[in-house]
C-alpha positions in Angstrom: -7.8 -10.6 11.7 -11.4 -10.1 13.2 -13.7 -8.6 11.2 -14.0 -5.4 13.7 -10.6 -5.4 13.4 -10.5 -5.0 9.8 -13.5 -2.3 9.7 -12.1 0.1 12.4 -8.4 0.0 10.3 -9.9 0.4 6.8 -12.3 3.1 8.3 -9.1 4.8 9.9 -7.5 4.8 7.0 -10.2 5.8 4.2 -12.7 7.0 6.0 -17.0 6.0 5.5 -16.7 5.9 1.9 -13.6 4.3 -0.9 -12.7 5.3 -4.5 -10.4 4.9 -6.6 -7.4 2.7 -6.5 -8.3 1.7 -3.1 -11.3 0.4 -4.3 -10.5 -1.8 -6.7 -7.6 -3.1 -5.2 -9.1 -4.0 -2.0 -11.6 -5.6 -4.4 -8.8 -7.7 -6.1 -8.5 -5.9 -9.1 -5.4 -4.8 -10.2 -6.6 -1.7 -12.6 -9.5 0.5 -12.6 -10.3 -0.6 -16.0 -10.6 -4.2 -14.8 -12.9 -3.3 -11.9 -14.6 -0.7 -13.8 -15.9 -3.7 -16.6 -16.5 -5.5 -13.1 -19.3 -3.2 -12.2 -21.1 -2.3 -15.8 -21.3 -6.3 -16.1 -22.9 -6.2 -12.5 -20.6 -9.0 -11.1 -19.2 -6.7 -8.3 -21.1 -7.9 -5.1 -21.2 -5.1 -3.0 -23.4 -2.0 -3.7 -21.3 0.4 -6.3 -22.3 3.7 -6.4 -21.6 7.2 -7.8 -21.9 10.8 -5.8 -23.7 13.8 -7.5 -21.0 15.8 -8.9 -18.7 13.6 -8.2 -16.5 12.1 -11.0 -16.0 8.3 -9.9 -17.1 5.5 -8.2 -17.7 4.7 -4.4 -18.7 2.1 -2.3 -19.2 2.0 1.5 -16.4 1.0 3.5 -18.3 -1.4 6.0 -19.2 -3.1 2.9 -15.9 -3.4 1.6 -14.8 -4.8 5.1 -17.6 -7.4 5.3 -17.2 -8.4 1.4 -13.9 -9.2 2.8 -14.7 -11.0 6.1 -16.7 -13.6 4.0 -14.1 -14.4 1.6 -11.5 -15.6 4.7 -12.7 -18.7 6.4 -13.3 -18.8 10.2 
């Protein structure tokens, strides 16, 4: 899949921002728990961030979708 590809169905389906079990699992984790000791150990490599009043955590979805792109070789 190209990586345009890959943005424009992940932004069709969640939008500018992810959360939740979304997140993590396009992440690779398979809990929230997992991925949340993921983040507070700062091994996550793509910025992490929460929303003011806003319970959870986010992260942009073009980043998600490039994190991605460089895992898959060319």
């Amino acid at each position: 899949m190209k990586s345009d590809d890959l943005l424009e169905r992940l932004l069709e389906q969640h939008g500018p921002l992810m959360t939740g079990k979304n997140l993590h699992q396009a992440l690779g984790y398979k809990s929230w728990a997992g991925f949340a000791k993921a983040v507070r150990g700062g091994i996550v490599e793509i910025d992490i961030f929460n929303l003011p009043g806003r319970k959870g955590r986010y992260a942009k979805t073009s980043d998600v979708a490039n994190w991605i792109n460089k895992l898959s070789p060319k």
